[in-house]
N, C-alpha and C positions, 0 to 999 in steps of 0.2 A: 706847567708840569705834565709829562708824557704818563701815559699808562703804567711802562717802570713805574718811573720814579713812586708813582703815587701807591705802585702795590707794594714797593719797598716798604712806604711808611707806615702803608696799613699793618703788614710783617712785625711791624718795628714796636707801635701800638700796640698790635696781638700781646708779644713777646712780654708788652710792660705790665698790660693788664694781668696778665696770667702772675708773674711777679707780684704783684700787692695782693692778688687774692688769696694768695698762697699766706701771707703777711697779715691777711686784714682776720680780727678776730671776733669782729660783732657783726654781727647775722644782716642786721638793714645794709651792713656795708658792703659785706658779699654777694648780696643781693643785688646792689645797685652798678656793682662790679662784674656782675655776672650778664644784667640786661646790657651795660656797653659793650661786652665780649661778643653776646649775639648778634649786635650791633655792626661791629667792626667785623663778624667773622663772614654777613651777609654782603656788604659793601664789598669787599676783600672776594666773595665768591664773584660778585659780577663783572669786577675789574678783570678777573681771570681769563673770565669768559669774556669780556671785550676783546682780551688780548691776544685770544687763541684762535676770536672770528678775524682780527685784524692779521695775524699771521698766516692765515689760511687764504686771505686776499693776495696778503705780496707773497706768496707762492707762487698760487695760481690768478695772477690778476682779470686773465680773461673768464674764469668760471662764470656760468650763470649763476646768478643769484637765485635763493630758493623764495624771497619772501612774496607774500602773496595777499592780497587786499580785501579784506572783513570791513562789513558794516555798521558803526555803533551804532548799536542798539538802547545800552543803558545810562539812558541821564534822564532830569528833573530840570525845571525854569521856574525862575521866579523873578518878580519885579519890585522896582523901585519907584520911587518918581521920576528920576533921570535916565535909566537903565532897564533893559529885558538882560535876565542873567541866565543861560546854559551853563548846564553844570554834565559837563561829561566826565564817566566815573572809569579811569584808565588806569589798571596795575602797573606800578611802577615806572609812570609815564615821567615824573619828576626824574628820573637818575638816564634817561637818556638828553643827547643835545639840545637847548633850546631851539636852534635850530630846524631841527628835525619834527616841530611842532606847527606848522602853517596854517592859517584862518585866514578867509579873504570873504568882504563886507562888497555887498552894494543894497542901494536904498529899500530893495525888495527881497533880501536872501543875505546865508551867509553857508558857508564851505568851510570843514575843516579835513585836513588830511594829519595823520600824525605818522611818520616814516619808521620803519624798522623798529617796531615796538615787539620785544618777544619773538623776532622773527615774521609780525606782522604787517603792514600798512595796515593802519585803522580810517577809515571815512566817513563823515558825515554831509547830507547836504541839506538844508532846507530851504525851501521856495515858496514866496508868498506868501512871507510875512503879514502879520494883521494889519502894521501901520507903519511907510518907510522909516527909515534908521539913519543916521545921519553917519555916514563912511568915516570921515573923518577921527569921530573921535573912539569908535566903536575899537576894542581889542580883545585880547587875549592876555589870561594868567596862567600860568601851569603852576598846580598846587600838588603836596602829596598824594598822589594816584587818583589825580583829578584835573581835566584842563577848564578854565570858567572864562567862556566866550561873552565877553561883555557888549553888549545891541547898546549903542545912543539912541534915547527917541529924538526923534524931531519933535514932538512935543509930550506934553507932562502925563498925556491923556494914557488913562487905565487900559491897560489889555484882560480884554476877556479871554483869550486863548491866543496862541504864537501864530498861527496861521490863520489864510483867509479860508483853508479848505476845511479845518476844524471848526470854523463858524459858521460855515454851510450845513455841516454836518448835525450841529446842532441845532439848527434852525429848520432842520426838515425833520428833525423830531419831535418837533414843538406840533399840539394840536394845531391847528386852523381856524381860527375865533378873531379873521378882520370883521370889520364895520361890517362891510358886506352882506355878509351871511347871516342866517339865520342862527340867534345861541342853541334856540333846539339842533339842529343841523351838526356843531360841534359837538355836544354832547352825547349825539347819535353816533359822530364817527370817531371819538372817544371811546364810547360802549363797547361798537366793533372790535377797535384794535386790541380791547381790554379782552374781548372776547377768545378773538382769534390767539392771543400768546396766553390765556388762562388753562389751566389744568381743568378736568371734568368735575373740580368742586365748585371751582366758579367759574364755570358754564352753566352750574345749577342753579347759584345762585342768582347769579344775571338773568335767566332764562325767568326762574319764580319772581323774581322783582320783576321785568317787561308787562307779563302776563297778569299780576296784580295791579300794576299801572293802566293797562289798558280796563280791565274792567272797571276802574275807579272813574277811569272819563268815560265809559261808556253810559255808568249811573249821574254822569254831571258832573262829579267831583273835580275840586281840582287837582292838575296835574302835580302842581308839585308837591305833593304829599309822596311820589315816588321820590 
């Protein structure tokens, strides 16, 4: 069915809906006659405007194109035992062509481009993933104003975070407390950092706790009383 045809039927629907509402005399029914009208009458505006950008093409077929390519920004992940699940949050991404929707998978990354959305390209890329993904079975859903990039693990193992650079990241925020070192030594460059990003109330307080520490071992005492 061509864009006509189908703004015909939307027409034709309008036409019927508005007919029983006119008819219907209990309130839940007009009510629920009224949300299909908004319904139909939204579907019905986009078809229009499909129809107007596709007749403005075979006009002028050679025009440049205005659309121009944006970054998604807004999504969430979550996992399974089988699956890492992206969840990209895209207005009205369901009523353009499936097609128009592309994901592409390898063991260490995945890319999505979503074409002519709103007059946009929408894109995402991520690289260096936490733990390869098995190509094969890895896809794509398009849900209501929503695309859900589905990652196959290779195995069942828990992800702490989607990438390898996000576990970096959290791993150089973590104090320093291997075998190694001295626990005093961490606790010291704990104190520091606490120091350095605290407000002047706990600078005082750090400062008045240090100072009664040390005079505590200077009479014997022991330390960890601070």
């Amino acid at each position: 069915m061509d864009l006509t045809e189908q703004i015909n039927q939307l027409e034709a629907d309008l036409l019927e809906l508005g007919s029983l509402l006119e008819k219907a005399e209990r309130k839940r029914v007009q009510e629920l006659l009224k949300q299909e009208q908004k319904k139909v009458e939204k579907e019905l505006a986009v078809k229009q405007q499909q129809k107007a950008q596709q007749a403005r093409r075979e006009a002028d077929p050679t025009a440049p194109k205005t659309t121009y390519t944006v970054k998604i920004t807004n999504y969430a992940w979550d996992q399974s035992e089988k699956f890492v699940k992206i969840y990209l949050t895209l207005k009205d991404v369901h009523k353009i062509p499936s097609e128009n929707v592309e994901v592409n998978f390898t063991e260490g990354s995945f890319s999505v481009m979503v074409k002519d959305l709103n007059g946009k390209n929408h894109q995402m890329t991520v690289l260096n993933l936490l733990h390869p993904i098995d190509v094969n079975d890895s896809y794509k859903k398009v849900k209501t104003d929503m695309v859900l990039v589905m990652c196959k693990k290779q195995t069942t193992k828990k992800w702490d975070c989607l990438t390898k650079v996000e576990k970096q990241s959290k791993e150089k925020e973590k104090p320093n407390m291997d075998d190694s070192t001295d626990p005093s030594d961490g606790l010291m460059n704990m104190l520091k950092k606490i120091y350095s990003e605290g407000d002047d109330e706990m600078k005082r307080t750090i400062n008045k706790a240090w100072t009664e520490s040390q005079e505590k071992k200077m009479r014997g005492e022991d330390m960890m009383d601070f």
